[in-house]
N, C-alpha and C positions, 0 to 999 in steps of 0.2 A: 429307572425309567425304561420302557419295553422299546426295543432297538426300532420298531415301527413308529412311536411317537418319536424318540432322538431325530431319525431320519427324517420326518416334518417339519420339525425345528429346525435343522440344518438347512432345507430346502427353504425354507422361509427364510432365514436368514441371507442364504444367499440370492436367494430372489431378490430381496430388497437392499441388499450390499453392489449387483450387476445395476437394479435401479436407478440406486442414487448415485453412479459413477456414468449413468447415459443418461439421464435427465438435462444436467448442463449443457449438453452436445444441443441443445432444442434451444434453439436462436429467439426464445421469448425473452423478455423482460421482464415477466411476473416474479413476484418476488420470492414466491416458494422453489421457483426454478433455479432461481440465481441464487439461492440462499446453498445449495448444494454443489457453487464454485468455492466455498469456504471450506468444507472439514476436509478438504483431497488426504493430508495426511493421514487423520484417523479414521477413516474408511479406507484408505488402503493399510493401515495397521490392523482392523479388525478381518480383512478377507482370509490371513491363514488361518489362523486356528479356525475359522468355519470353513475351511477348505480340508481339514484336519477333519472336521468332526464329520462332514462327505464321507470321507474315505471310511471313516470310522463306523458309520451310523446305517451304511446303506450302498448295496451295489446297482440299484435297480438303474431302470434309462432314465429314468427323471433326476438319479441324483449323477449320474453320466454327463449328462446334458450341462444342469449348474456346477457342475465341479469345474469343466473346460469353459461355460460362460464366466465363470468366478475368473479362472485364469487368467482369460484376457479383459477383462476388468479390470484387474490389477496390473496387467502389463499399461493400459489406456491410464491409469493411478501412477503410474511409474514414469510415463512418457513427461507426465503435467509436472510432476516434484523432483524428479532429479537433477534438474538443472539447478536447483538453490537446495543443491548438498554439494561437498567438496568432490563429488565425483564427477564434477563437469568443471569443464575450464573456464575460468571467469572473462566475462565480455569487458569489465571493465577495469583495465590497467591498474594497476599501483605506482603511485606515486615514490618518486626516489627516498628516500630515507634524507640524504641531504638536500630538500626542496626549500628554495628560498621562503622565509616563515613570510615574508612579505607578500606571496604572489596565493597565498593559501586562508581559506574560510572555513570555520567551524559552526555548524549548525545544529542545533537544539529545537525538537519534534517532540510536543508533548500534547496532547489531549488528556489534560485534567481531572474530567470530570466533573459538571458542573455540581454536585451537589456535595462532593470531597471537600471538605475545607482542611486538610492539613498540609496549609501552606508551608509551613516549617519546613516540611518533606522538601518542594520542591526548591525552596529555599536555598535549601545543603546541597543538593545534587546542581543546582544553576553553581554556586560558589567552587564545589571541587571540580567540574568540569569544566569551565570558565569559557560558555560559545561567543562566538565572534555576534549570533544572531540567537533568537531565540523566536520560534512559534507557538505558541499556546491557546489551544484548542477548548470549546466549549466553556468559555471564560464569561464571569457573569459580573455585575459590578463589585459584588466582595472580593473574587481573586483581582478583580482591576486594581482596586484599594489593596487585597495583602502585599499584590507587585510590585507598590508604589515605589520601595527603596530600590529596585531594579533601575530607574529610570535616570540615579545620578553615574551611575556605567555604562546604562544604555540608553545617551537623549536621542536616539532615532528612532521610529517605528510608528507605530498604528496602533488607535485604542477603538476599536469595536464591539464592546463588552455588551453583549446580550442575554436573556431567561430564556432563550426556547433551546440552549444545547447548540447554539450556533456561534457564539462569541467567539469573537477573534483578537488577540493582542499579541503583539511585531513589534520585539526588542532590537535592536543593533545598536551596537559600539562604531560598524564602521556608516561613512557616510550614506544616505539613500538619495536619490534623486525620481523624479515621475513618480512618485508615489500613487496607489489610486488602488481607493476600494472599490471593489466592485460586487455587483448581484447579479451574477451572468446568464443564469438559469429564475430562480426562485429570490420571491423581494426579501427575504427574512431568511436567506444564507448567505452571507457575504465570502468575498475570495478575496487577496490581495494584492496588487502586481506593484514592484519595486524595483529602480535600481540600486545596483549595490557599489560604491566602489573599494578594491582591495587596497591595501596599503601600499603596493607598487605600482597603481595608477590605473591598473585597467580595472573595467567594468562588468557587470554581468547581471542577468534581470532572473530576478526571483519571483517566482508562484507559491502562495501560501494556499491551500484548499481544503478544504472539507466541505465535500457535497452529501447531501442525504441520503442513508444506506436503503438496500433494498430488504426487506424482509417478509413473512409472508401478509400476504395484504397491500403491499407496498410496492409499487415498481422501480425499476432500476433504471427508468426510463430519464429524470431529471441527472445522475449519479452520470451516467453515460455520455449524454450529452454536453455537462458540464466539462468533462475532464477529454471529449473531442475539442471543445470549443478551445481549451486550453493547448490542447495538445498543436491545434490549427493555429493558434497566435505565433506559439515556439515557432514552428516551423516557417512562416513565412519574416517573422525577424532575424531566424537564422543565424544569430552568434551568442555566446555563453549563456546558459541559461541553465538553472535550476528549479526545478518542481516539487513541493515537499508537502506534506500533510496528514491525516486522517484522508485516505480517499474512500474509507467504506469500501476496498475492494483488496481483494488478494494478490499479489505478481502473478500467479497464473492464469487467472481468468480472460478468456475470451478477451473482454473491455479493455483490460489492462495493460494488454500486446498489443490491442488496436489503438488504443494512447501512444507507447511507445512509437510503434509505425510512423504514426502520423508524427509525433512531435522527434524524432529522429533520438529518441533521449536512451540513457542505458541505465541498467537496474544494476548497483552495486554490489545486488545478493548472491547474484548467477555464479555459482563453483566456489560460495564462501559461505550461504546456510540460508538457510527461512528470515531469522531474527525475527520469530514469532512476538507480536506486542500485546497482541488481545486473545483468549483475557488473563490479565494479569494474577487476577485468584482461583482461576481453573486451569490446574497446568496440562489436563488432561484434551483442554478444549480450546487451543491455543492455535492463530493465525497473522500473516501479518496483514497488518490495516493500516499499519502508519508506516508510508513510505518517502525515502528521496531519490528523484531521477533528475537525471544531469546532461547536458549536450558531452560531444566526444572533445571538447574544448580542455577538458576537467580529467585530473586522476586523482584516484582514491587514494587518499594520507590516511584515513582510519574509519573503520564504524563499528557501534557497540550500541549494542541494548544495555540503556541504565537504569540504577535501579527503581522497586516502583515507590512513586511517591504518593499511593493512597488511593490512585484512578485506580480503573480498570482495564488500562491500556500501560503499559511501560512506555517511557521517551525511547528514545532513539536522535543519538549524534556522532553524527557524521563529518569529516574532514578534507575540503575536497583541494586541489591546486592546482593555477594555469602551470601549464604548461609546454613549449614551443613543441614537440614533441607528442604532444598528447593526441591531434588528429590522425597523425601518420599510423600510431600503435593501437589503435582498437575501429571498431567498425559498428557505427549504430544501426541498428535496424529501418528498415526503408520503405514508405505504404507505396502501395500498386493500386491501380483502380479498381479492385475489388475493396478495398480500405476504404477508399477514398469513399466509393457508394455509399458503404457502412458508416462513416463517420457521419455521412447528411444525410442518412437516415435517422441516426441515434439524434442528432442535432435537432431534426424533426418532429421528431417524437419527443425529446425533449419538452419542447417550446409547447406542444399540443397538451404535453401532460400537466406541464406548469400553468395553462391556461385554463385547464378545467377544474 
């Protein structure tokens, strides 16, 4: 290839690798915008080598220019991701190794996949992992019915088994109290709110969610609002609380920090890795979508990506325990009235997009 054409390549390349790392930065909600809060990692794994083939291809000013625009792209790439690699210190504590197994919850995060029927899978992986609760995502009357022997282990929960990819079914072993589905956005996505009690008596209120992702065509406008509204409940109930789901969004994103903010909650990934879930047959094109956030009530006894059981998402479960100690030793994040505006806007927007 003549060093003139390589060097157009590369400039093209890096044109749209600086692109698609400042398009998120644009406070729209459209969905081709937001859809570029997803690949951070493989866009910042693609910029050297095209930062290589710069050097390589071309000295002129135009490739001057994207080689130092490439740079700090990838620095703007680095700022978003490295906090969920082990080279940041984790926000949220570990739990003691000798934690009373009484005062501690195990939970199981799975979006299935509605049209996956190999319940067997998820079968084996509920049995060897043995959660205290169990979420499952996009659940349609079949998986209701494969789950049905779940329910002499777990007679607590919620059957909201739906066709449109929105079903929801809420296992527990341990007691629930205030139970209550809800549609807090959109009439045909339901969420779930529960309490839970642990085996040493105290209590703690759980959020099951999966709001509808953004894509192109699609805004992120009902996705956003859902998960302020949620984040707005945590916050003004103010004691133990856990948040868990498919939320259709990445830990880094804009949205996602502004959830945290508001509901005061902590991401258990910060200085311990991604735990990429989706998609589970593209390893190349992998993010996380399904997550659990937690008040600073709670320390982390364990979390694993399990294996996949035929979705296109991996479960994910996590282990959390009270702790008398646990407020003192970590710090959640805290919205300021710039949050606060963003949250009842998104809220707004919400409600406007769901109504048209």
């Amino acid at each position: 290839m003549p060093v003139s054409t390589l060097s157009l390549v590369a400039q093209a390349l890096a044109a749209l690798l600086v692109a698609a790392t400042l398009l998120p930065f644009w406070r729209s909600r459209a969905g081709l915008v937001r859809t570029f809060d997803f690949p951070r990692f493989q866009i910042a794994a693609a910029m050297p080598p095209v930062l290589v083939l710069l050097v390589i291809a071309g000295h002129d000013p135009a490739s001057l220019v994207l080689g130092a625009a490439l740079l700090a792209a990838l620095g703007l790439q680095l700022r978003h991701i490295l906090p969920f690699t082990r080279l940041t210190k984790p926000k949220a504590a570990a739990a003691p190794d000798d934690a009373d197994p009484g005062t501690c919850v195990s939970i199981l995060i799975v979006n299935v996949l509605q049209s996956n029927r190999a319940y067997d899978r998820l079968l084996r992986v509920v049995e060897r992992s043995d959660p205290d609760l169990i979420l499952a995502l996009e659940t349609d009357a079949g998986w209701r019915d494969a789950l049905q022997p779940l329910r002499a282990r777990y007679p607590h929960g919620v059957d909201q088994a739906q066709d449109n990819t929105y079903g929801l079914l809420l296992y527990s072993r341990l007691p629930l109290d205030d139970v209550t589905l809800r549609f807090l956005v959109e009439d045909d996505v339901p969420s779930v709110r529960a309490g839970v009690t642990l085996p040493c008596g105290e209590r703690f209120t759980f959020h099951g969610v999966h709001p509808r992702p953004p894509h192109p065509g699609n805004s992120s406008a009902t996705r956003d609002g859902e998960l302020v509204l949620v984040a707005r409940e945590v916050a003004q109930e103010g004691g133990p609380a856990v948040v868990a789901g498919d939320l259709n969004d990445v830990a880094w994103s804009r949205t996602t920090r502004l959830f945290q903010a508001i509901g005061g909650l902590l991401d258990p990934r910060v200085g311990r890795g991604a735990y990429p879930t989706f998609h589970a047959r593209w390893p190349m094109l992998r993010w996380p979508l399904d997550h659990v956030f937690f008040s600073e009530h709670f320390l982390l006894a364990r979390l694993e990506r399990l294996p996949n059981v035929g979705s296109d998402h991996f479960p994910i479960l996590i282990a959390l325990c009270r702790h008398g100690a646990a407020e003192a030793m970590q710090e959640p994040p805290a919205a300021d009235a710039e949050d606060r505006r963003e949250g009842a806007e998104a809220v707004a927007e919400a409600r406007e997009a769901a109504a048209s």
